[in-house]
C-alpha beads as a LAMMPS data file, in Angstrom:
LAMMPS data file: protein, C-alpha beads

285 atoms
284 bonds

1 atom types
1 bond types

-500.0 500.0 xlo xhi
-500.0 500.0 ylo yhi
-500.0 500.0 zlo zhi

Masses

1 110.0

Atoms # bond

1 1 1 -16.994 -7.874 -17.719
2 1 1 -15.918 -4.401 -18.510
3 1 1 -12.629 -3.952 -20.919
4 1 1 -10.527 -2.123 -17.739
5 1 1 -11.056 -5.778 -15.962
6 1 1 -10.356 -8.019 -18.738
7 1 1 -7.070 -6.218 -19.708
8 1 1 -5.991 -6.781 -15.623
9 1 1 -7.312 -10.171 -15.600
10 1 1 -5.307 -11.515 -19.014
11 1 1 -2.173 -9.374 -17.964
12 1 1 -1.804 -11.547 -14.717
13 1 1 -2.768 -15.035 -16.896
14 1 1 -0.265 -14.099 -19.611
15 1 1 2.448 -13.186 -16.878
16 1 1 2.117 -15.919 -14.469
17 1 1 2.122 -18.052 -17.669
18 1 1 5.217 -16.647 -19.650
19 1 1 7.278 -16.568 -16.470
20 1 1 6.366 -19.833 -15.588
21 1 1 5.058 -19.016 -12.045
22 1 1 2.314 -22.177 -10.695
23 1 1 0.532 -18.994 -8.707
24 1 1 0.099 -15.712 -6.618
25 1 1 0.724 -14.938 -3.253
26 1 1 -0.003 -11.216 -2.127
27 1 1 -0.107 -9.628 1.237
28 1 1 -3.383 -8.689 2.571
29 1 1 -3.921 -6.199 4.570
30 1 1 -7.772 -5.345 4.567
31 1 1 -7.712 -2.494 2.939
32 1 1 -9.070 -1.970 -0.549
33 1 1 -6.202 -1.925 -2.827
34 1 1 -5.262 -5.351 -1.733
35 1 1 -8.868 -6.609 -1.725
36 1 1 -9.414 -5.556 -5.096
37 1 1 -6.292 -7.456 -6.040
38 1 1 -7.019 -10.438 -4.209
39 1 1 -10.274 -11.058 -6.102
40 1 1 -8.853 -10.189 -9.710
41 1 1 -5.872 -12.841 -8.819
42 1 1 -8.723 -15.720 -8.131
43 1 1 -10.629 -14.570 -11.327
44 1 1 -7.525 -15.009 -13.669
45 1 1 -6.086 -18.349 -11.688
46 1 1 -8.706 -19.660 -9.495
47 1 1 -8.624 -19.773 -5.496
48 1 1 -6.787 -22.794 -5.368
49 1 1 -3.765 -20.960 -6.791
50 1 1 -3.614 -17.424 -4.624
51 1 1 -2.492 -17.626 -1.260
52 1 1 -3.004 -14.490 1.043
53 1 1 -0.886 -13.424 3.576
54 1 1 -1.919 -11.140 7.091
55 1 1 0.677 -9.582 8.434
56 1 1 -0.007 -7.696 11.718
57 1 1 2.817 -6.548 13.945
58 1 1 2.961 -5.080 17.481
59 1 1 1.349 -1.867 16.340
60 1 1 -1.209 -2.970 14.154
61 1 1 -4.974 -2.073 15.236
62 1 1 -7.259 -4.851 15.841
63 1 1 -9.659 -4.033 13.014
64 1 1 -6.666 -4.702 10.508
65 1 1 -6.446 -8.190 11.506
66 1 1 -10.438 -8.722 11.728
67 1 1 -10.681 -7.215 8.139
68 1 1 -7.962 -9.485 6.567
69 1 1 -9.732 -12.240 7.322
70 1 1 -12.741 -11.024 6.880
71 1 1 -11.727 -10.202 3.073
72 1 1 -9.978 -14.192 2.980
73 1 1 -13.127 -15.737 4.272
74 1 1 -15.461 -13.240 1.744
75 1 1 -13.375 -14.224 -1.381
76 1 1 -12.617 -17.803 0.038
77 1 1 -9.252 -17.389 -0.507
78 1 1 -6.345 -19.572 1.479
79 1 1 -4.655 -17.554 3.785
80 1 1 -2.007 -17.834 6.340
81 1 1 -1.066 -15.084 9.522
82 1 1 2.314 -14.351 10.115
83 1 1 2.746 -12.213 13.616
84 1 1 5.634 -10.028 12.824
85 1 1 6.571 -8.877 16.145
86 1 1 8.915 -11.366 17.431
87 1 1 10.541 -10.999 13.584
88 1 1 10.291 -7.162 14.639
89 1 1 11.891 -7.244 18.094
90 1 1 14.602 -9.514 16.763
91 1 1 15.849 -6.905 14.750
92 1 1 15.811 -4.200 17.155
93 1 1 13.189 -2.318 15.699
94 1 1 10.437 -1.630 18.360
95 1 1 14.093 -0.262 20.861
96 1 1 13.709 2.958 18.563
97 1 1 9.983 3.660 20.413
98 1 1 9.127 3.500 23.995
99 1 1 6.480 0.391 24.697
100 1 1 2.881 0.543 23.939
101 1 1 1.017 -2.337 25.524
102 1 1 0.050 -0.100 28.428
103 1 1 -1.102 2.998 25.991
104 1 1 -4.774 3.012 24.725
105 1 1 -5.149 3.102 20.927
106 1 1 -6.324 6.565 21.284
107 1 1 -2.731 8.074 23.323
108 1 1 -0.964 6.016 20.744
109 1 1 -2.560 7.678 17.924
110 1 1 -1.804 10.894 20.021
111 1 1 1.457 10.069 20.256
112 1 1 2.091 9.117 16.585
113 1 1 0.464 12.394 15.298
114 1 1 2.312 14.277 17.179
115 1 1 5.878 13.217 16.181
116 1 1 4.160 13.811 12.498
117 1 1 2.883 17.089 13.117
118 1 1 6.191 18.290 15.086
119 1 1 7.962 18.586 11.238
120 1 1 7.709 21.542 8.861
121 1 1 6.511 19.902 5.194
122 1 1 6.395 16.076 7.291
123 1 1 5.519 14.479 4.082
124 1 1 8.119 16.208 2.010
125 1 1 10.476 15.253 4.686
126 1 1 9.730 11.796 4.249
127 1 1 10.257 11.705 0.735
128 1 1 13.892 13.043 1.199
129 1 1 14.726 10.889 4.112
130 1 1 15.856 14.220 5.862
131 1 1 15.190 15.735 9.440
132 1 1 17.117 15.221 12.372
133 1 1 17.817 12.311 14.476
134 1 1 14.486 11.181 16.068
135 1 1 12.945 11.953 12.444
136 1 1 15.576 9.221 11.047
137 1 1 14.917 7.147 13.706
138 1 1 10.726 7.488 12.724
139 1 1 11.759 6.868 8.946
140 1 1 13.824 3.278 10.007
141 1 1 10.934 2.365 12.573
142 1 1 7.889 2.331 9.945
143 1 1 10.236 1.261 6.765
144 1 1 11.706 -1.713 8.340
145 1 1 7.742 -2.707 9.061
146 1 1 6.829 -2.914 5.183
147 1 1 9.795 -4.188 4.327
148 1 1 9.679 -7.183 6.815
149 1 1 6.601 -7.591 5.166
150 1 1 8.229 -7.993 1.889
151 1 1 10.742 -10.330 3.411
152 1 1 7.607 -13.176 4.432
153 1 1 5.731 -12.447 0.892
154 1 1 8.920 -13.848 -1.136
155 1 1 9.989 -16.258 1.381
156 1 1 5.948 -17.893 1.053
157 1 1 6.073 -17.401 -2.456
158 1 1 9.417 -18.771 -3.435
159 1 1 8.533 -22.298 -1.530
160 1 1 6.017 -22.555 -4.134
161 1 1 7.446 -21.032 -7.232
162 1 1 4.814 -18.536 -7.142
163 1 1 4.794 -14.660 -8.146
164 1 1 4.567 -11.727 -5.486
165 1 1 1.914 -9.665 -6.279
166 1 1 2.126 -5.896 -5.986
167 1 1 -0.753 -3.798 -4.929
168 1 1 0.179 -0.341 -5.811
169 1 1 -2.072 2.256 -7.714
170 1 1 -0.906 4.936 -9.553
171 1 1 -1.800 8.159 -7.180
172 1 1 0.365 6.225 -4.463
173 1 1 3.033 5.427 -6.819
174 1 1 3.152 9.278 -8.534
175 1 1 3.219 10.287 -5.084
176 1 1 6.099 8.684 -3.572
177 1 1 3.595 6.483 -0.811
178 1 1 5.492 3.563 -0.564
179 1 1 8.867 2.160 0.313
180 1 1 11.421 1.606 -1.596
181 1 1 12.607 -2.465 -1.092
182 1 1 9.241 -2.887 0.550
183 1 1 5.749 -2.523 -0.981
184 1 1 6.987 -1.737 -4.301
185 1 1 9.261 -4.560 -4.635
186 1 1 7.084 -6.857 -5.893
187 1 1 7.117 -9.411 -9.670
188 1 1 3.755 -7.704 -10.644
189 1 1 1.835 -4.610 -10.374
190 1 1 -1.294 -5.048 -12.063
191 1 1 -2.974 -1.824 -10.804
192 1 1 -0.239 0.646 -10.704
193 1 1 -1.640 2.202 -14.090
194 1 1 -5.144 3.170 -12.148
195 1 1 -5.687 5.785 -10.413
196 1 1 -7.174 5.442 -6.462
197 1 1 -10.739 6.846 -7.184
198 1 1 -10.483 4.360 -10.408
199 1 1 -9.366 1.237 -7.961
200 1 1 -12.780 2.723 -5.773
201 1 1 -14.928 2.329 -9.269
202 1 1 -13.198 -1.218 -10.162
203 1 1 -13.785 -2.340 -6.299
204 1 1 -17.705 -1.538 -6.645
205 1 1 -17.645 -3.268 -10.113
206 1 1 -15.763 -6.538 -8.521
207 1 1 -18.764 -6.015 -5.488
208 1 1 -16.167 -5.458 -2.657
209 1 1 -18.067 -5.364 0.357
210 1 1 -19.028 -2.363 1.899
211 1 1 -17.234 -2.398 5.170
212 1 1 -14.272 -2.675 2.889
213 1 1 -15.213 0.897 0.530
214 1 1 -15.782 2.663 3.011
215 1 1 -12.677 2.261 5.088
216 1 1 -10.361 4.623 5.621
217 1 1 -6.755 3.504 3.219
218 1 1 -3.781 3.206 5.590
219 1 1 -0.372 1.670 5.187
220 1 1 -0.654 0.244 8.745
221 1 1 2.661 1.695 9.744
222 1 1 1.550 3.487 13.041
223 1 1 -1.780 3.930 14.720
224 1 1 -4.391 6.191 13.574
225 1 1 -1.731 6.977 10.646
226 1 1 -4.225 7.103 7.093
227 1 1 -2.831 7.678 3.854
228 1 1 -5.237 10.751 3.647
229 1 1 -3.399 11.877 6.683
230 1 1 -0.431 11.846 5.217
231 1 1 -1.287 13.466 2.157
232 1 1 -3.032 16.541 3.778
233 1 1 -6.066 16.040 1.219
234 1 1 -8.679 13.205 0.184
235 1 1 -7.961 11.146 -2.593
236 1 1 -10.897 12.815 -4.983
237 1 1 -9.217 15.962 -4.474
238 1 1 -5.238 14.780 -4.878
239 1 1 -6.431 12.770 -8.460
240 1 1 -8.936 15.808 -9.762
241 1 1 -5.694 17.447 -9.220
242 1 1 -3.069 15.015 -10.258
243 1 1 -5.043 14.785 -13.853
244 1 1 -5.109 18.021 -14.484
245 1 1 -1.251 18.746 -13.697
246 1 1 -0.696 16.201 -16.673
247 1 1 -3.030 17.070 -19.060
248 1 1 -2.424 20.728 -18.341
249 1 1 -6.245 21.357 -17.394
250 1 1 -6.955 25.141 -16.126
251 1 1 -6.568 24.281 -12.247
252 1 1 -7.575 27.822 -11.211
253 1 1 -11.259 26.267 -9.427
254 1 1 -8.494 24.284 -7.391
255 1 1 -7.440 25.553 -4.453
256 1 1 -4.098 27.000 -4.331
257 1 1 -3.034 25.349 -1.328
258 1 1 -3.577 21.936 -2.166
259 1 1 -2.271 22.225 -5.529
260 1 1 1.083 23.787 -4.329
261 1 1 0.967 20.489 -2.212
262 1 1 0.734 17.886 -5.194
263 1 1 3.266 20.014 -6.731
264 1 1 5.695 20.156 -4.471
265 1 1 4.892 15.771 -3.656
266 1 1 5.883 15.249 -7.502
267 1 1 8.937 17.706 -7.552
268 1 1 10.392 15.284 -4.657
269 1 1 9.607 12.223 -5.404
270 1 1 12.623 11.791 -7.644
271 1 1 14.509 11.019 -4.319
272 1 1 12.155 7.759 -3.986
273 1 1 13.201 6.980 -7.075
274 1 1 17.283 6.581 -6.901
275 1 1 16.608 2.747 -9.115
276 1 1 14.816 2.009 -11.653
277 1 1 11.542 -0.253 -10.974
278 1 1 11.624 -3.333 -12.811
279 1 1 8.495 -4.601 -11.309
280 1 1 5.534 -2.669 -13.680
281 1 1 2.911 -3.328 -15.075
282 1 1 4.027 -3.340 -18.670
283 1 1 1.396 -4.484 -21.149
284 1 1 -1.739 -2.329 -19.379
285 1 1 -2.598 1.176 -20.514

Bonds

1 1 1 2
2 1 2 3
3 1 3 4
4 1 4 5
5 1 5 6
6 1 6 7
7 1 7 8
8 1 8 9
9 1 9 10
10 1 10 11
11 1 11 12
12 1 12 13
13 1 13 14
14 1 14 15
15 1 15 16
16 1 16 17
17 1 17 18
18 1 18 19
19 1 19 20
20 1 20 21
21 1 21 22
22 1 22 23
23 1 23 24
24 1 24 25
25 1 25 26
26 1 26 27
27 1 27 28
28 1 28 29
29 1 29 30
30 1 30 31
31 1 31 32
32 1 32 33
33 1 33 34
34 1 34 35
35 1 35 36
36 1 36 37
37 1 37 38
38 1 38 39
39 1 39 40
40 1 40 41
41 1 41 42
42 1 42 43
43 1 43 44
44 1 44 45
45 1 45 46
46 1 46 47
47 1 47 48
48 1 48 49
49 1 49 50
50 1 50 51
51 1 51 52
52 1 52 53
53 1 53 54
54 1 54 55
55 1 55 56
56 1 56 57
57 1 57 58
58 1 58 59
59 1 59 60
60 1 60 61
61 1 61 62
62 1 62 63
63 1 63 64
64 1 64 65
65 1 65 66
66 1 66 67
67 1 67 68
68 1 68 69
69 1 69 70
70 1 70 71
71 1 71 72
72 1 72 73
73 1 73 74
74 1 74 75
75 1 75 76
76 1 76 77
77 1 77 78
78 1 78 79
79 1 79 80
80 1 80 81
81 1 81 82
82 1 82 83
83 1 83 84
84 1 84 85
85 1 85 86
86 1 86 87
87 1 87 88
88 1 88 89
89 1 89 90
90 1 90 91
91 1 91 92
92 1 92 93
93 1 93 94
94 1 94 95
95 1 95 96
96 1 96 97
97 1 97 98
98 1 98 99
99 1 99 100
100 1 100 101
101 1 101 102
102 1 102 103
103 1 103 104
104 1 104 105
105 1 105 106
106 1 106 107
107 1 107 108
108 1 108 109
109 1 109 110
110 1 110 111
111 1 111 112
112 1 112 113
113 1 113 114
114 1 114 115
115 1 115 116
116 1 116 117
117 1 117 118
118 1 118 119
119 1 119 120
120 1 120 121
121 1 121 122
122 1 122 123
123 1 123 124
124 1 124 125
125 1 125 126
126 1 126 127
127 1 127 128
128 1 128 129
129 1 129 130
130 1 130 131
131 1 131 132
132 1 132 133
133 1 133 134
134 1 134 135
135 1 135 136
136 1 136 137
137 1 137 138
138 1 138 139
139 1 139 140
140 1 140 141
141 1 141 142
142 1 142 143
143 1 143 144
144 1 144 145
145 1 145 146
146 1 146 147
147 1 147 148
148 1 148 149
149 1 149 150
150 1 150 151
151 1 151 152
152 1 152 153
153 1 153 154
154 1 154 155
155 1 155 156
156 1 156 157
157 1 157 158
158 1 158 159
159 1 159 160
160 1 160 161
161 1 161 162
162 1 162 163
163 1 163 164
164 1 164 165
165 1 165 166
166 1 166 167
167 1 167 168
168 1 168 169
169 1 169 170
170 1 170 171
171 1 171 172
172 1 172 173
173 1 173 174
174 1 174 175
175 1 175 176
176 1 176 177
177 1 177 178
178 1 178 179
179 1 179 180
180 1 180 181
181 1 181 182
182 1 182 183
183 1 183 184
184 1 184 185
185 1 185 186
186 1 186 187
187 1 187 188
188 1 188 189
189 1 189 190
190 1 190 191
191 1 191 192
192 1 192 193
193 1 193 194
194 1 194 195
195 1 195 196
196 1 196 197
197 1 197 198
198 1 198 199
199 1 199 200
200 1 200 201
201 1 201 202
202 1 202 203
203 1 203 204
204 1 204 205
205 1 205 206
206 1 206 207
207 1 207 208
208 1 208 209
209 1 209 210
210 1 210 211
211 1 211 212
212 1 212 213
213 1 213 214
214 1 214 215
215 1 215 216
216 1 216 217
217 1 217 218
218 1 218 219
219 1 219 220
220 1 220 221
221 1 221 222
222 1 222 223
223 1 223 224
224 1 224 225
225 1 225 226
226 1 226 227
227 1 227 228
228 1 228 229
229 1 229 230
230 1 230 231
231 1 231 232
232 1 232 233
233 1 233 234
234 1 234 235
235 1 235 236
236 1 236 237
237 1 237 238
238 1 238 239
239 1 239 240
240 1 240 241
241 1 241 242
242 1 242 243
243 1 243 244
244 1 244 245
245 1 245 246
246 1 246 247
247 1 247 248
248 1 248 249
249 1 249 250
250 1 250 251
251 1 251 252
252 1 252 253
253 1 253 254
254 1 254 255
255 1 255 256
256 1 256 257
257 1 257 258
258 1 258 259
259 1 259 260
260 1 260 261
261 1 261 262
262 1 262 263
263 1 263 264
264 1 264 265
265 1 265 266
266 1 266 267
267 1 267 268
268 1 268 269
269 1 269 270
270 1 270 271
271 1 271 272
272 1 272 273
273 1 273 274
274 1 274 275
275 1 275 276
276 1 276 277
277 1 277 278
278 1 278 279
279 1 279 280
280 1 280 281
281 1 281 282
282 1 282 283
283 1 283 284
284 1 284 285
């Protein structure tokens, strides 16, 4: 077991433990960051106390729900689905956008896109929760979706007494890609300190399956929507980069373009960051 593991694995024991939780429950959306989660919670408290929750909504593609269980049934974890659309429609969210079920996945991923690429700077934008109306609009549609999420992890967990588990990493984090009072509100974050290619490196360690690696990472907010999308850049490039901004490595055999982009991400992501967290991973460095 290598010493990045172990230091993961006895932060969640020793928190769970001094905080008096019984267990975990942590959303799980098929992706990798969740996956990799899921099977360091069931090495530090067994299956029988982690309980995994799918989430899909009207939106969601097929293949998310197919690779959350997947993942449940791979790591025999206990898992429950919880169909947020009717939650969803209750609230009035799916009246911002025109319906869907007659669309194929490929016009809504048109459609998406294009609202995205409509904006100068889209992802700065989004950071400053600025544009005009239909922008606002876009900002309330796919927030309200992670933080309904949010809303069914604590309501599951608090039934049993047990924590909500985070699944952040640091790139995302740096970067401003989440929402605030939804995917970063969590009791524990116990991979917020790595960075994304490291949380690749610790998945082939913890032998995530393949068909896991080597899908594309996506907040499941809109169709065809991937977080490299939204970044402009792969993740290899935005952490080569990221680590050499704070180390103050020569980035000249970057190119200018993309490093202008990091820059300008961490310049704004101060206006993600109007509270203070209280939900890190203190302990792990």
């Amino acid at each position: 077991m290598s010493e990045r593991k172990d230091k993961i694995i006895d932060f969640i024991k020793k928190t769970l433990h001094d905080y008096e939780f019984y267990g975990a429950v942590i959303g799980i959306s098929g992706g990798l960051d969740s996956t990799v989660v899921a099977k360091l919670l069931i090495e530090a408290l067994g299956q029988k106390k982690v309980l995994g929750l799918s989430m899909p909504e009207r939106d969601s593609s097929k293949k998310v729900s197919e690779d959350s269980r997947y993942v449940c049934e791979s790591l025999g974890l206990e898992y429950k689905t919880i169909n947020l659309t009717k939650q969803l429609r209750a609230m009035g969210v799916y009246s911002l956008k025109p319906p869907t079920f007659l669309l194929t996945e490929h016009y809504k991923e048109k459609y998406t896109k294009g609202l995205w690429e409509n904006m100068e700077n889209p992802y700065i934008a989004d950071l400053k929760s600025i544009g005009d109306m239909e922008n606002r609009k876009n900002q309330a549609y796919y927030r309200a979706k992670n933080r309904m999420r949010m809303i069914n992890l604590y309501f599951e967990a608090e039934k049993r007494r047990y924590a909500v588990i985070g699944t952040t990493n640091k790139t995302e984090y740096d970067l401003g890609l989440y929402v605030k009072w939804g995917d970063e509100s969590s009791d524990i974050e116990p991979i917020l300190h790595l960075y994304k290619t490291e949380v690749f490196d610790l998945a082939r360690e913890l032998d995530i399956p393949t068909r896991i690696l080597n899908k594309a990472p996506s907040p499941d907010i809109a169709p065809g929507v991937t977080d490299e999308y939204l970044l402009g850049m792969d993740y290899n490039t935005i952490d080569r980069i990221l680590i050499k901004i704070y180390n103050k490595l020569d980035l000249s055999v970057e190119d200018k373009k993309n490093v202008n982009a990091v820059k300008a991400i961490l310049e704004n992501v101060k206006y993600r960051e109007i509270k203070n967290l209280t939900c890190l991973n203190r302990g792990i460095k």
